[in-house]
C-alpha positions as CSV (number, residue, x, y, z in Angstrom):
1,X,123.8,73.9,108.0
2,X,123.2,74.0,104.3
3,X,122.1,76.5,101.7
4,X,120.2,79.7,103.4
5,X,117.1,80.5,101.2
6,X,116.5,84.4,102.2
7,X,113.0,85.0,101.1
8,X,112.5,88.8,99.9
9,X,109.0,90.5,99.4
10,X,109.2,93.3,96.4
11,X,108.8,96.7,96.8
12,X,105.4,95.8,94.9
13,X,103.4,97.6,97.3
14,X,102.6,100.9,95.3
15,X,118.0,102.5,125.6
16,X,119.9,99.3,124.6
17,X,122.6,102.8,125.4
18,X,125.8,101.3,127.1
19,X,123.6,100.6,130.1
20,X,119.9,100.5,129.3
21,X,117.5,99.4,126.4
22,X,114.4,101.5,126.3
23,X,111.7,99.3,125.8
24,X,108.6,100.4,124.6
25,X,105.3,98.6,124.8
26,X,103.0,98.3,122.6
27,X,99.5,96.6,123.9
28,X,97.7,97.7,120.2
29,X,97.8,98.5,116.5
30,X,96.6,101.7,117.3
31,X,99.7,102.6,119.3
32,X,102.1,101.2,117.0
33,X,100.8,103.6,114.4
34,X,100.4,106.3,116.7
35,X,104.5,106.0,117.4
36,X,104.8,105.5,113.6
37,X,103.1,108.9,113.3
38,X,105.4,110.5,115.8
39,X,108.4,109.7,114.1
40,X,107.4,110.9,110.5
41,X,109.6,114.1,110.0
42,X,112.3,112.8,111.9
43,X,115.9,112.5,110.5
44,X,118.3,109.9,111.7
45,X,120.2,112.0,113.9
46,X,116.9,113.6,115.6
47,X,115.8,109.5,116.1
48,X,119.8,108.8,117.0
49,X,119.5,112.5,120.0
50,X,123.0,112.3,120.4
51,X,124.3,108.7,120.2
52,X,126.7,107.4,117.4
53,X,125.9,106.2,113.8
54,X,125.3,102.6,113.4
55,X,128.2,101.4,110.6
56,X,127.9,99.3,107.8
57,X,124.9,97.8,105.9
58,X,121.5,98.1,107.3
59,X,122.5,100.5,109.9
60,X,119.5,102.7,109.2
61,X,117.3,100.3,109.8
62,X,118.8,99.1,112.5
63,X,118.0,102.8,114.6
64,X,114.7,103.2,113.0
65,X,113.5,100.2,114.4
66,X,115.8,100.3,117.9
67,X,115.3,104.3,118.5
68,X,111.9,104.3,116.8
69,X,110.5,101.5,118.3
70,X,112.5,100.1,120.9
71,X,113.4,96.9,119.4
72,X,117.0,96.0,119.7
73,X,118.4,94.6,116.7
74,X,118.7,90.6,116.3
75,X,117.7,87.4,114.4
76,X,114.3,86.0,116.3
77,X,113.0,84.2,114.0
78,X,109.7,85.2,115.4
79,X,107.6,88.2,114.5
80,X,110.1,91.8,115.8
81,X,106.4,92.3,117.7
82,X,105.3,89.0,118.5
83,X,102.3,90.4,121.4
84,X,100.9,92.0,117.9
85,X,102.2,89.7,115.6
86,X,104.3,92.6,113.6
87,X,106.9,92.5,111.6
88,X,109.0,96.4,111.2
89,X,110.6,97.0,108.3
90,X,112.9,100.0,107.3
91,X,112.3,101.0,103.4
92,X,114.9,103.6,101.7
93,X,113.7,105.8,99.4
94,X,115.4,107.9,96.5
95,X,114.3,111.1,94.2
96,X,114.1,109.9,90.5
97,X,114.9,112.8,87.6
98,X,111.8,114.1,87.9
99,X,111.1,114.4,91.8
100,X,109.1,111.2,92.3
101,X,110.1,108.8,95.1
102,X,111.1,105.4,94.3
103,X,112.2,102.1,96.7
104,X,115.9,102.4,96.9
105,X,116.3,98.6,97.3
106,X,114.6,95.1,97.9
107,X,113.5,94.5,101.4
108,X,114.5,91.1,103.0
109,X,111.8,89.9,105.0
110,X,112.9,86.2,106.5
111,X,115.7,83.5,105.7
112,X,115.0,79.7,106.0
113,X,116.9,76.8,105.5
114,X,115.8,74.7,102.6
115,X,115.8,71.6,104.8
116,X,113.8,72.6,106.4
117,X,111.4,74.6,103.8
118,X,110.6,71.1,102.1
119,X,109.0,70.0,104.7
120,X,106.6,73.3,105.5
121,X,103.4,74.1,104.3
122,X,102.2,77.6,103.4
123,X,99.3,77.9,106.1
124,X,102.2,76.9,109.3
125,X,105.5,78.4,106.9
126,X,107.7,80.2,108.6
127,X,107.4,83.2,105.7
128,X,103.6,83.5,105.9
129,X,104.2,84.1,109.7
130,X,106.5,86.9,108.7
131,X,104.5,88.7,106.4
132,X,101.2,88.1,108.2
133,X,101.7,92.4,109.6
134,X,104.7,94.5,108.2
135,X,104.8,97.7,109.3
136,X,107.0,99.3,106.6
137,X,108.3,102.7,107.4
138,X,109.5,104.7,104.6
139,X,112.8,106.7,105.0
140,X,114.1,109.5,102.2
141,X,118.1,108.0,102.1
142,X,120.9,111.1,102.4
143,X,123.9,109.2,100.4
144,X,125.7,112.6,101.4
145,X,125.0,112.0,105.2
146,X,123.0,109.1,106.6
147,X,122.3,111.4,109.5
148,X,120.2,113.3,107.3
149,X,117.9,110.5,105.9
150,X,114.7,111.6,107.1
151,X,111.5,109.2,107.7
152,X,108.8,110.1,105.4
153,X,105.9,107.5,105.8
154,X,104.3,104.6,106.9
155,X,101.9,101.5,105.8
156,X,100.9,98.5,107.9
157,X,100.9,95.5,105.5
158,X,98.1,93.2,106.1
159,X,98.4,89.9,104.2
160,X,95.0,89.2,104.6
161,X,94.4,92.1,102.6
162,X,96.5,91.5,99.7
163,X,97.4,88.7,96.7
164,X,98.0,86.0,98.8
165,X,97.2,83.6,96.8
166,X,99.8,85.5,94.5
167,X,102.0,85.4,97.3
168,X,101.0,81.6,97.7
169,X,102.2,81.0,94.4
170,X,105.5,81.9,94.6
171,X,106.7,80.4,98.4
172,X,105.1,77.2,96.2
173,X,106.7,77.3,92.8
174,X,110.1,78.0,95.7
175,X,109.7,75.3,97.9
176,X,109.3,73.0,94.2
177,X,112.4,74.1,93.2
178,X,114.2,73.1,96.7
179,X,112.5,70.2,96.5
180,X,113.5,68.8,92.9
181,X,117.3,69.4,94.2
182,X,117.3,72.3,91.9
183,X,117.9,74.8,94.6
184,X,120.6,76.3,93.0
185,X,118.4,77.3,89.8
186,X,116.6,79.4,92.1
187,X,116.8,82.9,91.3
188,X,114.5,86.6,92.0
189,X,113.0,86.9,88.4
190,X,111.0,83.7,88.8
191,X,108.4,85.1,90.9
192,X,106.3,87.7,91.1
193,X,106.1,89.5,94.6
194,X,108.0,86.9,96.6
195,X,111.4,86.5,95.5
196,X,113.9,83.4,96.8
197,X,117.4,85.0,97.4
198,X,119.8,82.0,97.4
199,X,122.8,82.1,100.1
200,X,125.1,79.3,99.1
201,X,125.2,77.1,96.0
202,X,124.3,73.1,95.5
203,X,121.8,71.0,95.1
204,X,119.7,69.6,97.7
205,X,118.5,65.7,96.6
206,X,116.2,63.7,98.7
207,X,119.1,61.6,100.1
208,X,120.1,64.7,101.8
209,X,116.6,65.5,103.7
210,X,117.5,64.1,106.6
């Protein structure tokens, strides 16, 4: 129970059929990427061969990482890859005026409960293991047909390789807030890369840790 924390990382980095879920297996980086590669040029309804549209919000996402990678949709805490430790994220892209390709939208990457966020530390948080390997996989969004959106790219996200002390910075000056029962001053523009989505409203005081 309580107030939901979603923690969102900006865009900053410039057969379950009726029957049967088609697993695939993935024993290495290498052949993640290798079916990340396979799927580049793909639209929805190439990646879809037939069955229905997913409805509602986040259904793209939803097939690119069910068709594309054989991950049926849920909420494990735990990395979507956990043998590789990888994290799949679907990214919508739009044209701007002049051609160039922007992100469409912010890109939720884990939700904690800010009960139990006070008591974490970065090094064992449940966000660092997150965003230890995202595999982001870019998709050009069709708002005419959502069968058309096509998959343009692909990055694998290494945190090792990026500000995380940055990174650090922000899941700190969050967890602060949470922690001075001032949860509910929380709010995106505070950070820099790593942004605290609040779910909820109220305060969270220390007589309410427990």
């Amino acid at each position: 129970g309580g107030l939901l924390t979603a923690i969102i990382l900006h865009s900053a980095f410039n057969f379950f059929i009726i029957f049967v879920f088609f697993n695939m297996n993935f024993n290495t980086i290498s052949e993640l990427l290798a079916r990340a590669d396979s799927i580049k040029g793909m639209t929805i309804k190439e990646l879809l061969n037939g069955k229905p549209l997913d409805k509602g919000k986040g259904g793209i996402g939803n097939i690119v990482q069910r068709e594309g990678f054989g991950i049926p949709v849920n909420s494990n805490p735990r990395p979507d890859l956990e043998k590789l430790g990888v994290e799949i994220k679907a990214l919508p892209l739009k044209t701007l005026g002049k051609g160039e390709l922007s992100i469409k939208e912010r890109t939720k990457v884990c939700a904690i409960s800010y009960k139990k966020l006070i008591y974490e530390e970065w090094n064992s948080s449940h966000a660092k293991e997150k965003l230890q390997k995202i595999l982001f996989v870019f998709y050009l969004y069709d708002k005419i047909s959502n069968e058309n959106s096509k998959v343009v790219d692909y990055v694998l996200f290494k945190l090792e390789n990026s500000d995380e002390p940055l990174i650090k910075s922000d899941w700190l000056r969050t967890k602060n807030f949470v922690v001075q029962g001032k949860a509910h001053e929380l709010s995106e523009s505070q950070n820099v890369i790593l942004a605290a989505s609040r779910g909820g409203a109220g305060n969270l005081y220390k007589s309410e840790w427990d």
